[in-house]
N, C-alpha and C positions, 0 to 999 in steps of 0.2 A: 504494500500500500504506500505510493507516493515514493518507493526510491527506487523508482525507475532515475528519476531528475538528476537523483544526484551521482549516478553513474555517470552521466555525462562529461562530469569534471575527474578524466583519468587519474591516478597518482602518477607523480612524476618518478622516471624510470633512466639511469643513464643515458643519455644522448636522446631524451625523451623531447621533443620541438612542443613551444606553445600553440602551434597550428592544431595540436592535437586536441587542445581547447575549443569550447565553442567561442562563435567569434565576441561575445559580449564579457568573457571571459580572461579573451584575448584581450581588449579594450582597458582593462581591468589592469594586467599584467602587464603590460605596455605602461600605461600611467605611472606605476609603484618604479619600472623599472628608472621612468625619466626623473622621479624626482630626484630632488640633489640629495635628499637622505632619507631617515622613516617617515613616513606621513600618517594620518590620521585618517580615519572614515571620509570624515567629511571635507578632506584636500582631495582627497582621491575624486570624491564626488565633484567636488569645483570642476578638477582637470578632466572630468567626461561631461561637464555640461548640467549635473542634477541641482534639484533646487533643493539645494541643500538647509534652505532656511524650515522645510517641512520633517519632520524627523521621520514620519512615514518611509519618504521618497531615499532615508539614510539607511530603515534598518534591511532591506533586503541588498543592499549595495555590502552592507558589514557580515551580511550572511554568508554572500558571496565572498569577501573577502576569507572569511573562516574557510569559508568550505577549502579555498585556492590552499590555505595554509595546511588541514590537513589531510590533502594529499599530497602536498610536498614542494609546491609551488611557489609559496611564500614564507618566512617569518613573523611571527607576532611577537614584537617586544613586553616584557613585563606590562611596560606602561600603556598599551594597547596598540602603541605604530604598528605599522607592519611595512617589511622591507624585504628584498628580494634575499632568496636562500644564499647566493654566489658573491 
């Protein structure tokens, strides 16, 4: 029931490409990659465009971002950043 969804989001595997992401996924991981260091939810959300002043339009953007982190995609710092594994 309902995780089908989150199969989607492969774990990452050596020499494993973000293509292998769906593309909103991809959008995701591309952003965390440019910034200059960890970012927060709602940077990440700025640098794709979301209206981040609704908290709504924040929290499946941070679900997403979990999800990226455990399958291996991203780091989540203590403080809740998250930054790319490499």
């Amino acid at each position: 029931m309902g995780g089908r969804a989150v199969m989607l989001v492969p774990h990452r595997e050596p020499g494993g490409e973000a293509t292998m992401l769906p593309p909103d996924y991809q959008r995701i991981l591309v952003a965390v990659r440019q910034a200059a260091g960890p970012v927060m939810t709602r940077q990440v959300g700025e640098m794709l465009g979301v209206d981040v002043s609704v908290r709504s339009k924040l929290e499946p953007l941070r679900g997403k971002l979990v999800r990226l982190t455990d399958r291996g995609w991203l780091r989540e710092l203590p403080d809740g950043r998250f930054t790319t594994r490499l």
